[in-house]
N, C-alpha and C positions, 0 to 999 in steps of 0.2 A: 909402963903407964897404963892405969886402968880405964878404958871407957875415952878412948881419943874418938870417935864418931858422937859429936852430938843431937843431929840430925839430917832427913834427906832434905835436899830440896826440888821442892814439886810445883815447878811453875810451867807457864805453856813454851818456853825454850829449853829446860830441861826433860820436858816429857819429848820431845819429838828431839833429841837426842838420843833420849832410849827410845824411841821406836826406829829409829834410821841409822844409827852407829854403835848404839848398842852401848850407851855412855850413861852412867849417872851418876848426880854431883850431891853432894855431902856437906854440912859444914860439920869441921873437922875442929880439935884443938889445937890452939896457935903452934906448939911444944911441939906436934906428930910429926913424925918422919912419914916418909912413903911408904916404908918397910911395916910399919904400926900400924897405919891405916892398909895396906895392903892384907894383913893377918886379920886382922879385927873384920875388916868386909868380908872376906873368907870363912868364917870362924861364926859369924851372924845369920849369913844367906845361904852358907852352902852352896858357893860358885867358884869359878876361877878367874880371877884378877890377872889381866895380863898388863895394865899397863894403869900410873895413875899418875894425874897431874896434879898439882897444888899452886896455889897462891894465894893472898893478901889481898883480899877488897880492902881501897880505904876506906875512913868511916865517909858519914854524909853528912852536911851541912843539913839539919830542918826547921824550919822558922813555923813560929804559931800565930798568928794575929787574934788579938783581946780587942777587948773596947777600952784599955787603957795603954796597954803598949803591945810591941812586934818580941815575943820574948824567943830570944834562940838556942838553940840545943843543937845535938849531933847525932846522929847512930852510929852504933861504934863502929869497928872494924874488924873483920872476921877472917878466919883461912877456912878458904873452899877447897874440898877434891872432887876433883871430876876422872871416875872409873870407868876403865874399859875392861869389860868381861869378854871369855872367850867365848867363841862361837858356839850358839844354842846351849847359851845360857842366859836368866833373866832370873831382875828383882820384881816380886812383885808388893808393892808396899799397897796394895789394899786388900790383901786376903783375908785379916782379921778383923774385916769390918762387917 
């Protein structure tokens, strides 16, 4: 499977993951194994992956209010990982900025 990592995510409880445990989360394709995503994070960063979790956010319910009606949708639903690198080692996802 080519390209199972679609993106990190970088929010304030994923950054202070990777400052304190040395963890960061991904959203992954639904399809990846651990083992795919374990090679691919490897194979991108030039680190070592010691341990990685996944699972299934459900989607979200979100509602829009109009001035003629409350119209609803959803977001969908995605598989996250969340990486544990070994010691003194780090992603840095702003160097090419």
């Amino acid at each position: 499977m080519k390209g199972v990592i679609k993106r990190p995510i970088i929010t304030e409880k994923a950054t202070q993951l990777s400052e304190v445990l040395n963890q960061y989360s991904f959203v992954v394709d639904k399809k990846a194994t651990k083992e795919e995503i374990k090679r691919e994070i490897e194979q991108l960063y030039g680190v070592k992956v010691v341990k990685v979790r996944t699972h299934i956010m459900p989607k979200k319910p979100k509602y829009r209010y109009t001035r003629t009606a409350i119209i609803r949708g959803a977001k969908p639903s995605f598989k996250k990982a969340i990486v544990t690198l070994a010691e003194g080692n780090e992603i840095d996802f702003y160097k090419n900025i």
